[in-house]
C-alpha positions as CSV (number, residue, x, y, z in Angstrom):
1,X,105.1,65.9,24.9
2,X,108.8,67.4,24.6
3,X,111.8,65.0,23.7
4,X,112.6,63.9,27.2
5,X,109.1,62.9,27.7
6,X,109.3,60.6,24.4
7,X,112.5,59.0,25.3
8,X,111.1,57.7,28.9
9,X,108.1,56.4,27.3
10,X,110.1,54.6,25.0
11,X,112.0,53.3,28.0
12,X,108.9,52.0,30.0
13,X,107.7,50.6,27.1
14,X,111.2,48.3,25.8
15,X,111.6,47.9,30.2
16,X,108.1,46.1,29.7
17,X,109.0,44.5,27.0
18,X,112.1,43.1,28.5
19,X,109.9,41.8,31.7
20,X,107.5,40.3,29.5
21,X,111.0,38.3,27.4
22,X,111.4,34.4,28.3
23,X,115.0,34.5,26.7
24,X,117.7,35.7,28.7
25,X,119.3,36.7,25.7
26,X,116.7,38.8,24.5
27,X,115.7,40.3,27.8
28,X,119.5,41.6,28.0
29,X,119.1,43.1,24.7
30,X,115.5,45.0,25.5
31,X,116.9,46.1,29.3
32,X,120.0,47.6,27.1
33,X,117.8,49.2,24.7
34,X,115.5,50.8,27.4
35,X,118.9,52.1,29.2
36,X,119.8,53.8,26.3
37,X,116.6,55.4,25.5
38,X,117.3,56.7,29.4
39,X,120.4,58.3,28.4
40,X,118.9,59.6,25.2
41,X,115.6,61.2,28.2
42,X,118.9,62.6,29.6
43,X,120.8,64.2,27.3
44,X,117.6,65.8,25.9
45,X,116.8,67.4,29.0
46,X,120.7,68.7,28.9
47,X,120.1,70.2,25.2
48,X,116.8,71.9,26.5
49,X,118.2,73.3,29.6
50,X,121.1,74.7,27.4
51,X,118.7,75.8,24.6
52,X,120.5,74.5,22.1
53,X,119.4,75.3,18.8
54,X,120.9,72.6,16.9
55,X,119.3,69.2,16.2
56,X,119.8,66.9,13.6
57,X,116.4,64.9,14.0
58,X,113.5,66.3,12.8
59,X,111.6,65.5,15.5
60,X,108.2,67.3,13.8
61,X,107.7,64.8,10.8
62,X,108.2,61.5,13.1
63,X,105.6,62.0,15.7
64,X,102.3,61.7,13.2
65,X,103.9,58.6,12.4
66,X,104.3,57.1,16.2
């Protein structure tokens, strides 16, 4: 799964989260969150059409910890 991929997952799963949420307030904050994991799916997708080489997340030592 490439970093795109990881970001909309991250997204469904906050968007569920937010539909799930009986306060408002709270349900405001998840749908923010998942709209900026969106962005994130995004600008990832930007970086990998560019091949950029930078990137300051090491993306490698997080994912055995998901």
């Amino acid at each position: 799964m490439d970093r795109e991929q990881e970001y909309r997952q991250l997204s469904d799963i906050v968007f569920q989260r937010a539909s799930d949420e009986e306060s408002a307030l709270l349900k405001a904050q998840w749908k923010i969150l998942g709209a900026q994991y969106l962005e994130l799916a995004g600008q990832s997708k930007k970086i990998d059409e560019t091949d950029t080489i930078y990137d300051p997340i090491p993306w490698d030592r997080f994912r055995d910890n998901c």
